[in-house]
GUSE-44039 format. One record per residue (C-alpha): residue number from 1; x, y, z. Coordinates in nm, 2 decimals. Layout:
% residues N
{NUM {X Y Z}},
...
% end
This chain:
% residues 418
{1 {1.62 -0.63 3.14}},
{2 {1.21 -0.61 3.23}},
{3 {0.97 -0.39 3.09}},
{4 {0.94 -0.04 3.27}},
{5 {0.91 0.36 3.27}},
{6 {1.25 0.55 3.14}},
{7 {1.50 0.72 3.35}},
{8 {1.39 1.02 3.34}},
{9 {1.69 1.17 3.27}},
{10 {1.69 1.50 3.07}},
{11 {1.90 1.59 2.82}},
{12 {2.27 1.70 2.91}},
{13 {2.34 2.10 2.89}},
{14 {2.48 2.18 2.54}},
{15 {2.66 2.49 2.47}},
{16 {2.52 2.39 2.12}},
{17 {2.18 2.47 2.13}},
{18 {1.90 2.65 1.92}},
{19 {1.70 2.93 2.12}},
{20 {1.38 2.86 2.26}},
{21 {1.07 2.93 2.04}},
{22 {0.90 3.22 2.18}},
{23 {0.54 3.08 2.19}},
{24 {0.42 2.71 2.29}},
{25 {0.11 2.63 2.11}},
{26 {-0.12 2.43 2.29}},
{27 {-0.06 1.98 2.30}},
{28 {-0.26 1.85 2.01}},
{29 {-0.62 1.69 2.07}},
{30 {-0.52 1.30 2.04}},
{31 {-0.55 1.16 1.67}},
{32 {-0.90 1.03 1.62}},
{33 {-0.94 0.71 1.37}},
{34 {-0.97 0.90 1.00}},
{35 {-0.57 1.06 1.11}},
{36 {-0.45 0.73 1.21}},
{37 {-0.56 0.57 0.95}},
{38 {-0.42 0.78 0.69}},
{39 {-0.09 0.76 0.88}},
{40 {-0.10 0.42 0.84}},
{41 {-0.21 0.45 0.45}},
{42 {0.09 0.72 0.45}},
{43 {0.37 0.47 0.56}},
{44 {0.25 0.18 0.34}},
{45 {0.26 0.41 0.07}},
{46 {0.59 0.55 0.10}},
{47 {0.78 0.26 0.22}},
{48 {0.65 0.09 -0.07}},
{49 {0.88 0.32 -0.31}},
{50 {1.18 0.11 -0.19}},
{51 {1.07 -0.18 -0.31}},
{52 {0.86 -0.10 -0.66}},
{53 {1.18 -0.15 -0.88}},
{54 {1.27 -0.49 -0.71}},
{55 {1.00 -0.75 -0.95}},
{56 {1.17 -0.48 -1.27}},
{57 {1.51 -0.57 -1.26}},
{58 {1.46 -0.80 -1.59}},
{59 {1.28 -0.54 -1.77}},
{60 {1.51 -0.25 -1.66}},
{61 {1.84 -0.45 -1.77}},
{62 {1.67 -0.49 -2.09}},
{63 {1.55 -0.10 -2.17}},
{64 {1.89 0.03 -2.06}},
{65 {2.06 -0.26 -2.21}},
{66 {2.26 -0.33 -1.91}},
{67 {2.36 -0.67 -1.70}},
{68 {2.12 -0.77 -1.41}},
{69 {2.45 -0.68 -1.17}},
{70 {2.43 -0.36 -1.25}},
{71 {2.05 -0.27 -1.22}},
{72 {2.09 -0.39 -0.89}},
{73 {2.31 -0.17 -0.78}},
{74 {1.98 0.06 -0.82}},
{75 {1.81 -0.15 -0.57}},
{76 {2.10 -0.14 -0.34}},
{77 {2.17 0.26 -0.32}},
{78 {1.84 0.33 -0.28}},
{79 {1.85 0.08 0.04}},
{80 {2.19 0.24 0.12}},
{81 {2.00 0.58 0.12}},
{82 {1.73 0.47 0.33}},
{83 {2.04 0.35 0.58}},
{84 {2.19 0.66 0.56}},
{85 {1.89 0.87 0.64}},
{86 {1.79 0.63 0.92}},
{87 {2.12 0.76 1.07}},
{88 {2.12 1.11 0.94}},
{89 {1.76 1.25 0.87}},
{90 {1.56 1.04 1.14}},
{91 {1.67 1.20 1.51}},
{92 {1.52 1.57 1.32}},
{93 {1.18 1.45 1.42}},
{94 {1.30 1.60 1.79}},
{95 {1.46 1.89 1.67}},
{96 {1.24 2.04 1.38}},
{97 {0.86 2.03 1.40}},
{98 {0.77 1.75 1.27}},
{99 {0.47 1.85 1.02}},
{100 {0.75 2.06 0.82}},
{101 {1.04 1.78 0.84}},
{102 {0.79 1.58 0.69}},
{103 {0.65 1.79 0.40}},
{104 {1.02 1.85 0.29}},
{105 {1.13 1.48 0.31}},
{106 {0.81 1.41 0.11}},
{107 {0.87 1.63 -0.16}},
{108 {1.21 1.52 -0.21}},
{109 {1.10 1.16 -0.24}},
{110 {0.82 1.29 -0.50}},
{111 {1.14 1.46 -0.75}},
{112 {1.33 1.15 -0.68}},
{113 {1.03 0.92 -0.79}},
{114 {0.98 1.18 -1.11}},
{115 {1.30 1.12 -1.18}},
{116 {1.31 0.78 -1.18}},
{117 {1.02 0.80 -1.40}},
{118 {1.20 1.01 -1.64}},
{119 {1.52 0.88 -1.65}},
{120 {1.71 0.82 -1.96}},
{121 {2.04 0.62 -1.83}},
{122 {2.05 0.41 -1.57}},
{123 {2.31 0.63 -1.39}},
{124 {1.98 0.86 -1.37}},
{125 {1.85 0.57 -1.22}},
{126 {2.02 0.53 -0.98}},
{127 {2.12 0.85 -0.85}},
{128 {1.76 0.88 -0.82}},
{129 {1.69 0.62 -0.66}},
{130 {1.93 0.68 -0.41}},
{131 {1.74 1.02 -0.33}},
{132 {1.43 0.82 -0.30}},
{133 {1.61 0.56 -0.03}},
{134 {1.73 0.86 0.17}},
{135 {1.42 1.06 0.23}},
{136 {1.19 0.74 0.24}},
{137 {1.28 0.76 0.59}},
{138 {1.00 1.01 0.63}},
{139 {0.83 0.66 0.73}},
{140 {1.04 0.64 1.04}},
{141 {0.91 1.03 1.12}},
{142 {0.54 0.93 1.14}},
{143 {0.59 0.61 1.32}},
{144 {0.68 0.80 1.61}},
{145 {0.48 1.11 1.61}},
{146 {0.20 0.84 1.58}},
{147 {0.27 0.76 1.94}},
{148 {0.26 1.15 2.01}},
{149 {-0.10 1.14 1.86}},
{150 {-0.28 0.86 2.04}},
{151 {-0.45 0.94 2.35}},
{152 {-0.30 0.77 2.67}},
{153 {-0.35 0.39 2.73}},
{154 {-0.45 0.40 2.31}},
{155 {-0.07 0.45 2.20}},
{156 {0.02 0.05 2.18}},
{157 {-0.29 0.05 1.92}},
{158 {-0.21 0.33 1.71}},
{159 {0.09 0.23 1.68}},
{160 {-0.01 -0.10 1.56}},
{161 {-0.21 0.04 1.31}},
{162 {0.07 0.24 1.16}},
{163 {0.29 0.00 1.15}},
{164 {0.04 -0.26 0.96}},
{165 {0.05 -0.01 0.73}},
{166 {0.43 0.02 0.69}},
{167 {0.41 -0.36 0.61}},
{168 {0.18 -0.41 0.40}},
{169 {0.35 -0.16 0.19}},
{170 {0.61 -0.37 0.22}},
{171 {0.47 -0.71 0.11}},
{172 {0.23 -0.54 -0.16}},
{173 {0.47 -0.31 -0.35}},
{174 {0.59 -0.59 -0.54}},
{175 {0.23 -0.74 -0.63}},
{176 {0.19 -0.31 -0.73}},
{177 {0.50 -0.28 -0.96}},
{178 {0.40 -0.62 -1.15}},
{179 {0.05 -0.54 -1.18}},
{180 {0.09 -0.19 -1.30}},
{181 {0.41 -0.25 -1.50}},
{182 {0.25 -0.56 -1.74}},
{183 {-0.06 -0.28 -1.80}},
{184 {0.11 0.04 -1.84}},
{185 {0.45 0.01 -1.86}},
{186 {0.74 -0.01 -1.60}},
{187 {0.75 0.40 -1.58}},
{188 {0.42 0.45 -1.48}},
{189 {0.51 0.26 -1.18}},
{190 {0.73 0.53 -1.06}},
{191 {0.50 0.78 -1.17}},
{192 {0.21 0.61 -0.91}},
{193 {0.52 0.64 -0.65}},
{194 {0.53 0.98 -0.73}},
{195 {0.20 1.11 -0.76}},
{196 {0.15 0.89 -0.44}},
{197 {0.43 1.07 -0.21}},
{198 {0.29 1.42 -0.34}},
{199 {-0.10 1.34 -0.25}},
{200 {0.08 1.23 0.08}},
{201 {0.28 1.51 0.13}},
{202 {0.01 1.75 0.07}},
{203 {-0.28 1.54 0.29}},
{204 {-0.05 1.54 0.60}},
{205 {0.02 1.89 0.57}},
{206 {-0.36 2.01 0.60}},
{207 {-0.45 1.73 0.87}},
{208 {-0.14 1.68 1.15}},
{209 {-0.08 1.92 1.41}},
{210 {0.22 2.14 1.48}},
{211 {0.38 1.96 1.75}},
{212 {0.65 2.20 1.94}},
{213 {1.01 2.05 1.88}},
{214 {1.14 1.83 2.19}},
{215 {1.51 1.94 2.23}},
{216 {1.72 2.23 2.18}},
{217 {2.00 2.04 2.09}},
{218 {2.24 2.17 1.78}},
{219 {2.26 1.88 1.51}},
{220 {2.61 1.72 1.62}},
{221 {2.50 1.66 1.93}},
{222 {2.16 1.53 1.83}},
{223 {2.36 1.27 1.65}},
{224 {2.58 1.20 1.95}},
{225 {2.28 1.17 2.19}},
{226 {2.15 0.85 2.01}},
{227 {2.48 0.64 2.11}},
{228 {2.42 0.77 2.47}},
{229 {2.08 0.68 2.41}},
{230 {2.20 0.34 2.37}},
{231 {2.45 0.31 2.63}},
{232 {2.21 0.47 2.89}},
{233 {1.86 0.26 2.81}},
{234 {1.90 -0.13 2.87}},
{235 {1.53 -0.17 2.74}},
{236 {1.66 -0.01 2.48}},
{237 {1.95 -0.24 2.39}},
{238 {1.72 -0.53 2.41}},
{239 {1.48 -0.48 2.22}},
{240 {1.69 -0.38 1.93}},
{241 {1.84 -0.76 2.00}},
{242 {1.51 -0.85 1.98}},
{243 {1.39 -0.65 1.70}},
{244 {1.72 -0.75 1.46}},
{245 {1.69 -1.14 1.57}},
{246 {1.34 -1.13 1.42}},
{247 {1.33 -0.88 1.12}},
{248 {1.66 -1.10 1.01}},
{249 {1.43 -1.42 1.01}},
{250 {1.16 -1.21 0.85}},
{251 {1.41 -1.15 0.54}},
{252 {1.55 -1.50 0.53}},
{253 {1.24 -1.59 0.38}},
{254 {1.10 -1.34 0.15}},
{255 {1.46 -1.34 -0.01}},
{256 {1.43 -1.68 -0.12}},
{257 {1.06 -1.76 -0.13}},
{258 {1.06 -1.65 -0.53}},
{259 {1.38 -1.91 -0.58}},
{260 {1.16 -2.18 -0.41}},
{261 {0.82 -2.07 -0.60}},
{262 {1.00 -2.05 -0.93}},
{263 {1.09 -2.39 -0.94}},
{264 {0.91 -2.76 -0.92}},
{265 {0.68 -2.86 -0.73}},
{266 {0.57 -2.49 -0.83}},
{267 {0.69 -2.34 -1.07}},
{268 {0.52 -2.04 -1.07}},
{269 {0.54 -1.72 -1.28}},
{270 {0.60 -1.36 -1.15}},
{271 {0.26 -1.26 -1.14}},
{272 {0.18 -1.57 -0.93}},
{273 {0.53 -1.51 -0.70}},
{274 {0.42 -1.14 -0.64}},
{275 {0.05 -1.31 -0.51}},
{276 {0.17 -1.51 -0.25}},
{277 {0.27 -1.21 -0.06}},
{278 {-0.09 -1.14 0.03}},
{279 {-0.03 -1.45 0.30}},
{280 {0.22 -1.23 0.43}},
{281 {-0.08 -0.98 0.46}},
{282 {-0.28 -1.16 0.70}},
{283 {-0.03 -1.25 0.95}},
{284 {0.04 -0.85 0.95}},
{285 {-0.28 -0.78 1.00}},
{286 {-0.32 -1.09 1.29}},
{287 {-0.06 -0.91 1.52}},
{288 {-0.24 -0.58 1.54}},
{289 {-0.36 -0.74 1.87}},
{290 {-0.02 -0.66 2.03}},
{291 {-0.08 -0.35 2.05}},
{292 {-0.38 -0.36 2.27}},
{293 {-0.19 -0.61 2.47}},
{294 {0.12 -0.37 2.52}},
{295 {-0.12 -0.12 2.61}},
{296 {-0.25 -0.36 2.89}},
{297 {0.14 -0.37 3.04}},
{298 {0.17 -0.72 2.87}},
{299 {0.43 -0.61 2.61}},
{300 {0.72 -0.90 2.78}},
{301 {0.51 -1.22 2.79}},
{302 {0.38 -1.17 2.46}},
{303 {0.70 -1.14 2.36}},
{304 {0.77 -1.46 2.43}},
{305 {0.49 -1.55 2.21}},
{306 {0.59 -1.41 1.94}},
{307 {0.96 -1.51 1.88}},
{308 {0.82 -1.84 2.00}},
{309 {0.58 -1.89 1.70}},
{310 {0.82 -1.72 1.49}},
{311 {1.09 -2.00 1.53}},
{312 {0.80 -2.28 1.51}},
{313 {0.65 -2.14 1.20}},
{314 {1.01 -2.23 1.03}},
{315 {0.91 -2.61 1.10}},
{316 {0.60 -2.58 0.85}},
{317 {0.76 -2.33 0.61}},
{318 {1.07 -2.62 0.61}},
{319 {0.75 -2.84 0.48}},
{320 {0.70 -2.57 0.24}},
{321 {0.95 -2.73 0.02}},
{322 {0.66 -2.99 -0.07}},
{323 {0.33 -2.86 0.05}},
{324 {0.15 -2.53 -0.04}},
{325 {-0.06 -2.56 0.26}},
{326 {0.23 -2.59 0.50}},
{327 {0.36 -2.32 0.33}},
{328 {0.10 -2.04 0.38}},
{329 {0.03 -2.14 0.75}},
{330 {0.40 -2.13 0.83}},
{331 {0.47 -1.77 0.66}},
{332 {0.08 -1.63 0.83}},
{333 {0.27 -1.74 1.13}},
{334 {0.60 -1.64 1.08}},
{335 {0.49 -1.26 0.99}},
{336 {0.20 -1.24 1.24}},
{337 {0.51 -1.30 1.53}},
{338 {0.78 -1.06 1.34}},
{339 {0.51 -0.81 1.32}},
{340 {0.40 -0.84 1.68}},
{341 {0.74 -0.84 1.83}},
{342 {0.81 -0.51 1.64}},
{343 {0.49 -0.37 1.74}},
{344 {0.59 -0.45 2.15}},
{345 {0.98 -0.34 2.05}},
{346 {0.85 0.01 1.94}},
{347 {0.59 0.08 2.19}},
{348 {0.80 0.01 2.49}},
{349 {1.11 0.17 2.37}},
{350 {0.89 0.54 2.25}},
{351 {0.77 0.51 2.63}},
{352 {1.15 0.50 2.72}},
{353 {1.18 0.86 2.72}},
{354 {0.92 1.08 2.52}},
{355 {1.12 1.40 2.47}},
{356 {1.38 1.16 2.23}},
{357 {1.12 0.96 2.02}},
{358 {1.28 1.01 1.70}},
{359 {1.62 0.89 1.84}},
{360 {1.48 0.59 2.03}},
{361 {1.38 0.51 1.71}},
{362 {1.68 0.58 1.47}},
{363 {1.86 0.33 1.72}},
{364 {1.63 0.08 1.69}},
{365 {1.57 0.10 1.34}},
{366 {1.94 0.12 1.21}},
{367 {2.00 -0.22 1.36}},
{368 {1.67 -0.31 1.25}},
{369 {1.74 -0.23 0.91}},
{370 {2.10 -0.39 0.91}},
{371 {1.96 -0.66 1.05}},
{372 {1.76 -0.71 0.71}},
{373 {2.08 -0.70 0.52}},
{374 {2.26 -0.96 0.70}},
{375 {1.95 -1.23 0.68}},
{376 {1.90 -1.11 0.30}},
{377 {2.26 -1.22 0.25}},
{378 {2.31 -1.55 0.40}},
{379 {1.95 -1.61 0.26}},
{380 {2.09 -1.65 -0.10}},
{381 {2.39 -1.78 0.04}},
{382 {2.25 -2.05 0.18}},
{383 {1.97 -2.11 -0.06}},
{384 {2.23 -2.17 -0.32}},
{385 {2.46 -2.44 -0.15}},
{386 {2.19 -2.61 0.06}},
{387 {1.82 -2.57 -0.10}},
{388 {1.53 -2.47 0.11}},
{389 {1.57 -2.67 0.41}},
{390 {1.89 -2.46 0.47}},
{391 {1.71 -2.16 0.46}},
{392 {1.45 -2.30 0.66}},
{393 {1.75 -2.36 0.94}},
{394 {1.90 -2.06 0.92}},
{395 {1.52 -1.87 0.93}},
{396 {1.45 -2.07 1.28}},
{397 {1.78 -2.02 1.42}},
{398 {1.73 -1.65 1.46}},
{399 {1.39 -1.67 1.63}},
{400 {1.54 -1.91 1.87}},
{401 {1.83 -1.71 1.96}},
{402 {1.55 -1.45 2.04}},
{403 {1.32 -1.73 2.24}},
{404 {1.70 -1.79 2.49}},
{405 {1.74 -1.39 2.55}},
{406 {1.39 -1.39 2.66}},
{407 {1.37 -1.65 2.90}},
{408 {1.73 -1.48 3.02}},
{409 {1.53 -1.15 3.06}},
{410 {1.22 -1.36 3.24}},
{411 {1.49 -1.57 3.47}},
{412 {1.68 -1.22 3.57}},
{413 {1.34 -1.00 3.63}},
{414 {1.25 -1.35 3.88}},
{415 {1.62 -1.28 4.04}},
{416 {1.60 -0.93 4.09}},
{417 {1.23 -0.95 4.22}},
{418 {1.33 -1.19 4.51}},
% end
C-alpha cells in the first residue's frame, strides 16, 4: 500500500480494437505557464455550470410556479449526468484524441446552458440540465491531459494548478449565480455559463496539442478495463479510500454551512452566505504546495498531513457554532487538507500507468463523486436531528477514518521493508 511506479502491464489483446492511425505526430512540447493557466481557468469555469442553479432554487420555484422539491430535482439530474458521464464519457480521453473529445463535450454543455437559459417549463429545465451534468465531465478530460502537458518532475505542480481551478469554480459559482442573478436576472446566469463553455471550447481548440490516442481498445472493453484497473492497482484502491474519506468531509460541511449561517448568532442573508465561500478560497489556494511536494516523492507523508489537519479543523469549525473566527480558520483548514490530499491522490494514481490516464481517473473520480453524495446526505440528516455539533462529528469522523488507513499503509510499508 506505499507510494510507487505502476506495473507496467500493457493492455490485454482485444479482438475489439480500432486500427492503428497511420501517422504518429510528434509528443507535444510541455505546456508552458499561459496553457496551464487557462486549463485551470477552463475547469473552474466549467465545473462551475453544475452548481450556478443551486443559490436559484427559490427564485426558479417561483417563475415556474412549482414546489422547491421539484426544482431540485433540476439540481439532482444534472449531478446524476455528471455521474453518469464520469462512468460513460470519461475513459474516451484514452481512446479519442483528446483536443476533439473535448471541443464536442464543450459544445454540448454550451446548447445545454442555452437551453437552460431559454427554457420555458421547468421540464426544459431540467432535461437541460441534465445535458449540462453529463458533458461537464469535460473537466475530468483536462485534469488528466494536464499531467500529459507538464514537463517531467513539473507534473505534481500543474496539476495542482488545475485542480485549484476546478475548486474554486466550485466554491465561487454560487457567490456568481447570486451576484449576477440580483443584477440581471436569474437567465443571464446561464447565459454567462454558456457564453463561458463556448469561449472555452473555442480557446482550447486553437491552443492544446493533438495528443495521439493511448489505446486501441473498442468502447466495451474500454469500459471493462477500468474495473481491472481497479482490481489490478492497490495504489489505486487506496487512494480512492483516501480521496472519498476526505471529499465526503469536504461536503459535510458546505451542505450545512448555509443552515448554520442563516440562523442566530448569524443570521446572515444569501448574498452574505454565498461570501463566506471565499474562506474556502484560500485554503484551495494554500494546498497548491502539494504539488511540488508530490513531485519531490513526498506524496505519502504529506498525506498524513493532510487528513490529519482535515480531521483537526472539525474541532474549530465545531466552535463555529459560536465564533466567526473559529469558523473561517477551521474551514481554511479543512479545504487546504481536502484539496491537498486530492492533489497527492491524482498525481500518484496518473503515474500508475500513463497509457490509461483517463480511466485511472474515472475510477477515482466516480467514488469520488459518490462520495460527495453520501456526506451531502447524512449532512442534512444530521444537521436536522442534532444541530451543528452533529455535523461537526460526523465531518471529523471521516478524516479520521482516513488518518487510521494511513498509519496502516505507513506500519505495512515498515513491515514489508524489514
Amino acid at each position: 500500500m506505499t507510494d510507487g511506479p505502476g506495473t507496467g502491464r500493457g493492455e490485454s489483446a482485444s479482438a475489439d480494437v480500432r486500427p492503428a492511425p497511420p501517422s504518429t505526430p510528434p509528443p507535444p512540447q510541455p505546456a508552458g505557464r499561459a496553457l496551464v493557466a487557462m486549463m485551470a481557468f477552463a475547469t473552474g469555469a466549467v465545473i462551475a455550470n453544475l452548481y450556478y442553479a443551486q443559490p436559484l432554487v427559490d427564485r426558479l420555484a417561483e417563475v415556474f410556479e412549482s414546489g422547491s422539491g421539484a426544482v431540485g430535482l433540476v439540481i439532482t439530474v444534472t449531478q446524476i449526468g455528471y455521474a453518469i458521464g464520469l462512468a460513460t464519457l470519461v475513459p474516451l480521453g484514452d481512446l479519442v484524441e483528446r483536443r476533439r473529445l473535448l471541443a464536442v463535450l464543450l459544445g454540448a454543455a454550451t446548447l445545454g446552458m442555452a437551453a437552460m437559459a431559454a427554457a420555458p417549463s421547468l421540464a426544459i429545465l431540467g432535461a437541460a440540465a441534465a445535458i449540462v451534468g453529463l458533458t461537464s465531465v469535460a473537466v475530468q478530460v483536462i485534469v488528466p491531459f494536464a499531467h500529459v502537458l507538464a514537463a517531467d518532475g513539473r507534473q505534481g505542480q500543474v496539476v495542482a494548478t488545475v485542480m485549484s481551478g476546478l475548486l474554486l469554480g466550485i466554491l465561487l459559482s454560487r457567490t456568481v449565480a447570486g451576484v449576477v442573478a440580483e443584477l440581471f436576472g436569474w437567465r443571464a446566469v446561464f447565459v454567462l455559463g454558456a457564453l463561458l463553455s463556448a469561449a472555452i471550447a473555442v480557446v482550447l481548440w486553437r491552443t492544446l496539442p493533438t495528443v495521439v490516442p493511448t489505446t486501441r481498445l473498442g468502447y466495451p472493453a474500454l469500459l471493462m478495463s477500468v474495473v481491472r484497473l481497479v482490481r489490478e492497482e492497490p495504489v489505486l484502491r487506496l487512494r480512492i479510500v483516501y480521496g472519498a474519506l476526505t471529499f465526503s468531509t469536504f461536503s459535510v460541511f458546505w451542505t450545512s454551512a448555509g443552515f448554520l449561517l442563516a440562523e442566530r448568532p448569524y443570521d446572515w442573508n444569501n448574498a452574505e452566505i454565498g461570501a463566506f465561500a471565499l474562506f474556502g478560497v484560500m485554503g484551495a489556494l494554500a494546498a497548491k504546495f502539494a504539488g511540488r511536494l508530490a513531485d519531490r516523492g513526498w506524496a505519502t507523508w504529506t498525506t498524513g498531513f493532510f487528513v490529519l489537519i482535515t480531521a483537526l479543523s472539525y474541532v474549530l469549525i465545531g466552535a463555529g457554532a459560536t465564533s466567526l473566527a473559529a469558523l473561517v480558520i477551521g474551514v481554511v483548514l479543512m479545504d487546504m487538507g481536502v484539496q491537498g490530499t486530492h492533489i497527492n491522490n491524482q498525481n500518484l494514481i496518473f503515474a500508475l500507468r500513463p497509457e490509461a490516464r483517463s480511466r485511472l481517473n474515472t475510477a477515482y473520480m466516480v467514488a469520488y463523486f459518490l462520495s460527495a453524495s453520501v456526506g451531502s446526505a447524512l449532512s442534512a440528516y444530521v444537521y436536522a436531528a442534532h444541530g451543528w455539533i452533529g455535523v461537526s462529528v460526523l465531518g471529523a469522523a471521516f478524516p479520521a477514518v482516513a488518518c487510521a488507513v494511513w498509519l496502516a499503509e505507513i506500519s505495512l510499508g515498515r513491515r514489508r521493508a524489514a
